[in-house]
N, C-alpha and C positions, 0 to 999 in steps of 0.2 A: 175646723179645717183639718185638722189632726187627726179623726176620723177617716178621714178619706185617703191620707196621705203615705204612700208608699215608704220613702225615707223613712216614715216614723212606722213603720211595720216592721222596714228591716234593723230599726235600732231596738225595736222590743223585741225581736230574736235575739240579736245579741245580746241584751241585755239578758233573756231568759236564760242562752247557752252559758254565758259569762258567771252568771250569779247565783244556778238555780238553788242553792242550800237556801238562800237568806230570801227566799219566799216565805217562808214560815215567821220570819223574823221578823221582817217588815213590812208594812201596808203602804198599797197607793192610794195617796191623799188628795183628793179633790177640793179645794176654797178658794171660791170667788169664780168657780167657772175652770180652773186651771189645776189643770193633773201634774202632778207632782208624783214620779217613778216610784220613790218610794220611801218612806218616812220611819229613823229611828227615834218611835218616839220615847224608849229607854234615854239614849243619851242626848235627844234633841239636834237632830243629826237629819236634813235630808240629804238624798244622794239623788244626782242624775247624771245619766251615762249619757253618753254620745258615740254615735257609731262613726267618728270622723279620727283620721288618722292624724290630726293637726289640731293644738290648741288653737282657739281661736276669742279673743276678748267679746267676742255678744255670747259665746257658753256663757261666761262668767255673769253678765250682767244678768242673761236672765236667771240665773240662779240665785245673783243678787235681788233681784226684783222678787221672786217666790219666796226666800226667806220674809223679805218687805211686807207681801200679806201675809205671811203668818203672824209675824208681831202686827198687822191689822187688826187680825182676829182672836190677839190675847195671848200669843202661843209667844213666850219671850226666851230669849236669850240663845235663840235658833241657828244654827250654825250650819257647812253646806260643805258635799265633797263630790266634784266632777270627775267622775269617773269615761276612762279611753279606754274599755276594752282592748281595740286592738291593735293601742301603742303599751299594755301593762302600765298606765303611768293615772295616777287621780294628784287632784290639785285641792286643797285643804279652803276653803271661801267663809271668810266672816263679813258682816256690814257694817260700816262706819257712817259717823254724821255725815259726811259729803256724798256719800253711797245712797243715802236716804234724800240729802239734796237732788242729787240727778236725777233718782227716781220721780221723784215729787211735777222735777224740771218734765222729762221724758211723758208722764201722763198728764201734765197738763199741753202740752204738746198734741199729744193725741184727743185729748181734749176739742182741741182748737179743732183740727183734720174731719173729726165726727160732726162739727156744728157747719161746716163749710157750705154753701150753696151750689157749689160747685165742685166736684173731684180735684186735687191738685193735678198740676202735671206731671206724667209719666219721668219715673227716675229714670237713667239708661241703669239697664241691669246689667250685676256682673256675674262671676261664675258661682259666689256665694247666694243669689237668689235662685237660682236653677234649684240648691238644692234644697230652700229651704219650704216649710210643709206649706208656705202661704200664697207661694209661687204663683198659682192659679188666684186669687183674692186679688192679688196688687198689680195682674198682668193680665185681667180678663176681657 
């Protein structure tokens, strides 16, 4: 979906404008299907920006969640820095046991969703789905 998704065009501008030295520095990391902005794998450091002017606790999770596959796939002791561009402010993100419980919790959840015989019903959306890249997926 992320492909197609405008919001997520205009946070890899900023992202671009915002960072352009630490191109060279960092790579974007692909596992399991999910792009990950960009990976210091010097200090085991990813980072994702967000073009939102307002912290918001699903940043965190999912950044919680992508360190999650990386210790999937071997890559330990991963640590995570959300970057706001256009508040100058980043927020420092580790994962703990209960972080790794909810995660667990959340994808067997989707789990469940994917096997259903039928579509659940429509959530009411709020002004946080409008912007988000899946918008079209969960409201088509």
């Amino acid at each position: 979906m992320e492909d197609f998704s405008e919001t997520v065009k205009e946070g890899k501008i900023i992202e671009e404008n915002s960072f352009s030295s630490r191109t060279n520095k960092f790579t974007e990391v692909e596992l399991e299907g999910i792009k990950v902005d960009f990976y210091d794998a010097k200090n085991n450091v990813l980072h994702e920006t967000k073009r939102s002017d307002s912290y918001d606790l699903c940043d965190e999770a999912q950044l919680k969640f992508y360190i999650r596959v990386f210790e999937r796939n071997g890559i330990k002791g991963v640590t995570g820095i959300l970057e706001y561009p256009t508040m100058r402010h980043t927020n420092k993100i580790a994962l703990n046991a209960d972080d790794r419980k909810n995660i667990e919790y959340w994808e067997n959840e989707i789990i469940k969703i994917i096997n259903l015989t039928k579509c659940p019903e429509q959530i009411n959306e709020n002004k946080k789905c409008k912007r988000c890249s899946y918008y079209e997926f969960c409201y088509c």
